[in-house]
C-alpha positions in Angstrom: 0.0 0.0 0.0 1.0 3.8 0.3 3.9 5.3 2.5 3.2 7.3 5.1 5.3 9.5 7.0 5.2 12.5 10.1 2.2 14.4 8.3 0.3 11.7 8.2 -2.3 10.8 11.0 -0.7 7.3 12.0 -0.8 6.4 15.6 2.7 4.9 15.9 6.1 6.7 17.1 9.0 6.5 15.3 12.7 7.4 15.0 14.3 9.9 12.4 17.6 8.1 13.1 19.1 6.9 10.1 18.9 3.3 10.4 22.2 0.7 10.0 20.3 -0.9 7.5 17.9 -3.3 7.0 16.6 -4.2 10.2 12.8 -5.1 11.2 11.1 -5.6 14.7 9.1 -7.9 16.4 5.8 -5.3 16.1 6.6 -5.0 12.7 6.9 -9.1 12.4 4.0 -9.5 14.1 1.6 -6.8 12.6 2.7 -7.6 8.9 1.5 -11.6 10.0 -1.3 -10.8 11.0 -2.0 -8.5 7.9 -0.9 -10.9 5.4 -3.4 -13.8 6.7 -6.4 -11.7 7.1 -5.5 -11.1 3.4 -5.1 -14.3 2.5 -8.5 -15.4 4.3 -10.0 -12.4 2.2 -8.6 -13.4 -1.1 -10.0 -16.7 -0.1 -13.4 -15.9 0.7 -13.4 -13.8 -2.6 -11.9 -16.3 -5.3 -13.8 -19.4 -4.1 -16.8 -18.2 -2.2 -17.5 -15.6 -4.1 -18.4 -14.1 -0.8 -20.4 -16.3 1.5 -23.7 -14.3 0.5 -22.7 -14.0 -3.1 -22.3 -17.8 -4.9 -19.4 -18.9 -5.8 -16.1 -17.6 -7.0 -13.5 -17.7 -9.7 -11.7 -20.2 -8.3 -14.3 -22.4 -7.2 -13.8 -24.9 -9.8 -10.6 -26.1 -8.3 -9.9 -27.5 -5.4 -9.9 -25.8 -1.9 -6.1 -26.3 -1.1 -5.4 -25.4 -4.9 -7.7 -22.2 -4.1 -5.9 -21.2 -0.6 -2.6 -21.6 -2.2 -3.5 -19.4 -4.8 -4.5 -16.8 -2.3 -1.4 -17.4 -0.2 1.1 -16.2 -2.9 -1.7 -13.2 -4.3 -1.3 -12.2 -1.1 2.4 -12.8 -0.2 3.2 -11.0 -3.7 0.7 -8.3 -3.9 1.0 -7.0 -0.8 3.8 -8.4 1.4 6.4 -7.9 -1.4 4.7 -4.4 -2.1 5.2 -3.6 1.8 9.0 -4.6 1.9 10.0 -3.5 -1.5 9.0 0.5 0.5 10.8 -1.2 3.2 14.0 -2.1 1.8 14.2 0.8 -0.7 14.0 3.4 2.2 16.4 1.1 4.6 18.6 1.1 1.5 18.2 5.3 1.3 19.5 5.5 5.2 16.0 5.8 6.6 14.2 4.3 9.6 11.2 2.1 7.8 8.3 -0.1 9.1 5.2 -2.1 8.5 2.2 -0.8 10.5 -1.1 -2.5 10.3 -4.7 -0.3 10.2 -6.6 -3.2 12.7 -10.4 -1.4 11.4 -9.2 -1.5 7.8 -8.6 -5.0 7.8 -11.6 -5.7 9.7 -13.6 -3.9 7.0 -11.9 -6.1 4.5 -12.9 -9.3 5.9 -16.9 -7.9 6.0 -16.5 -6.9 2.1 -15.0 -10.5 1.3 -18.2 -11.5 3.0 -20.1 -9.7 0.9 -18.4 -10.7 -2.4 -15.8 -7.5 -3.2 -12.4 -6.8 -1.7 -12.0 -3.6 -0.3 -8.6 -3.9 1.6 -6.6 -1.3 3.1 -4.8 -3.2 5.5 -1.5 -0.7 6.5 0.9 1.1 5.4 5.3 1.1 5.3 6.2 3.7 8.0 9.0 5.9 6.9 11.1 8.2 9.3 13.1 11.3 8.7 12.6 11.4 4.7 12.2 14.9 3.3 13.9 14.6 -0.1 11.0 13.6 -2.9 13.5 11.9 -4.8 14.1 9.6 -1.9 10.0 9.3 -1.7 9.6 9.1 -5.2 11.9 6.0 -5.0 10.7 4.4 -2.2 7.0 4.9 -3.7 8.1 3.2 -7.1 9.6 0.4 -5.1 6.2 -0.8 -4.6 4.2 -0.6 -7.6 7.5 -1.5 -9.7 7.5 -5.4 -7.5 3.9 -5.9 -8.3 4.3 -5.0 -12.2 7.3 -7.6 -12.2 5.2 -10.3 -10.5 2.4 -9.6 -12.7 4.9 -10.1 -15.9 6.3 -13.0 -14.4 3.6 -15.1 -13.5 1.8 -13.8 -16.6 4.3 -15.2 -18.8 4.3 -18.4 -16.2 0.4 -18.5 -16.8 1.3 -18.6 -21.1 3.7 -21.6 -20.7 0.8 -23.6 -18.3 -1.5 -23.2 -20.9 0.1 -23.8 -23.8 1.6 -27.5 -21.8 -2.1 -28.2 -21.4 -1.9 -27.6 -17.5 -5.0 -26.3 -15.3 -2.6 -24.3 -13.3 -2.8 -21.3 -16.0 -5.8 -20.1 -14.5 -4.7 -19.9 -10.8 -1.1 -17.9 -12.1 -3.3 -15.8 -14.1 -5.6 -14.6 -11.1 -2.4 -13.9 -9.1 -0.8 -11.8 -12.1 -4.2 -9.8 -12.3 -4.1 -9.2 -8.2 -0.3 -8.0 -8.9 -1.1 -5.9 -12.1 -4.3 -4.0 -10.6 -2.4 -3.8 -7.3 0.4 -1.5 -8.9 -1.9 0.1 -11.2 -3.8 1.3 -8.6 -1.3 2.5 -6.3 -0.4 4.8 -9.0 -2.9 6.5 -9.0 -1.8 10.3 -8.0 -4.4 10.9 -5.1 -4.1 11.3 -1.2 -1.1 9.2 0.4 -0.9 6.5 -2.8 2.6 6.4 -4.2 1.3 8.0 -7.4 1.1 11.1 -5.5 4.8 11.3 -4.5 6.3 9.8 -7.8 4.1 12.9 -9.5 5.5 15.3 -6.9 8.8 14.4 -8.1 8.6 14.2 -11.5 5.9 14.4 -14.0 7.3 12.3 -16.6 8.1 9.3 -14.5 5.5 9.4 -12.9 3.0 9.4 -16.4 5.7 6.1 -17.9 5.2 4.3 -14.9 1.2 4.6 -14.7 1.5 4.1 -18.5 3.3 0.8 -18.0 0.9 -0.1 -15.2 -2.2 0.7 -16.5 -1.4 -1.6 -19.6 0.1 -4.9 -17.5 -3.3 -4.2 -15.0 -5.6 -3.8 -18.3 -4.0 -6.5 -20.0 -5.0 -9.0 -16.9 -8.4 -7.5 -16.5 -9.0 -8.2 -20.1 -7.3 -11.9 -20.0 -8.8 -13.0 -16.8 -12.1 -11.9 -17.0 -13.1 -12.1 -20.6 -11.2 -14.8 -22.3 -10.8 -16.8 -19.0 -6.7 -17.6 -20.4 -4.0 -15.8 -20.8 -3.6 -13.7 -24.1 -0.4 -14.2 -26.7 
């Protein structure tokens, strides 16, 4: 998700020290655990319920394990690699740099996967002591830029599935549509997303990169929920 720093309502201390390197925390361990299996159970309730009250899902032609897996590496890609690529790239800049969670946000996420639609906001990476919007325009890209080369990658993995005549297509298509939209929309250049910051910085990369995104996300939309198989 988004970076957030000082001027941002978040109810967590922090140090503007610059930091060793990369280092992590137990809080940070614990909160970005927690976050990534409420997602998965989301993703879950989503691809093969369909949402409890809403039939059944995309997935639900597969098997369950087949189903949670899927979800398990959506989520571990989409998100958790999002999170530490802001992470690392900030560490990497000399700057203190968490994982927070937003306990209501994922709360609400859980009641919309009920419902049938994902709506999950469930933290943010907490940066310290960055003032330079190069350094946030980086650290912003960081995310976006992991998603968009998951997406490609398991998009390409999702061609070579289908043309071996293997049911596994589908599943690494729906994971390269959860990356592709993921750092799409976190491009956008509203409120605290990292298209905001990028745009700050610099117009131009800011328009190449939601360019790039908007084409990998569109591309997955189009493949996943039209033709049902990965276009080539």
């Amino acid at each position: 998700m988004s970076l957030t720093g000082p001027r941002f309502d978040y109810q967590y201390s922090w140090s503007t020290a610059r930091s060793p390197g990369l280092t992590t925390s137990p809080q940070e361990l614990l909160q970005l655990s927690v976050a990534y299996l409420v997602l998965t159970l989301d993703f879950v309730l989503v691809l093969y319920f369909g949402g409890l009250l809403n039939g059944a899902g995309v997935l639900s032609s597969v098997p369950l394990w087949l189903a949670i897996a899927t979800a398990a590496v959506a989520s571990a890609t989409a998100f958790v690699a999002h999170e530490m690529a802001h992470k690392i790239s900030a560490q990497r800049h000399g700057y203190w740099a968490e994982f927070r969670w937003a306990p209501m946000w994922l709360a609400i996420s859980v009641f919309t996967s009920f419902v049938g639609f994902l709506f999950a906001a469930p933290g943010a990476t907490v940066v310290g002591g960055m003032g330079n919007p190069r350094d946030w325009a980086r650290t912003s890209l960081a995310g976006p830029l992991t998603n968009l080369g998951f997406a490609a990658i398991f998009y390409v993995g999702s061609i070579g599935a289908f043309v071996a005549g293997s049911f596994l297509f589908y599943p690494l298509l729906v994971i390269a549509f959860f990356n592709g939209w993921f750092g799409a929309f976190n491009l956008v250049p509203i409120g605290p997303l990292d298209g905001a910051k990028v745009l700050h910085w610099n117009t131009s990369t800011w328009a190449g990169a939601f360019v790039v995104a908007a084409a990998v996300a569109g591309l997955c939309y189009v493949s996943l929920l039209f033709y049902a198989r990965p276009l080539f």
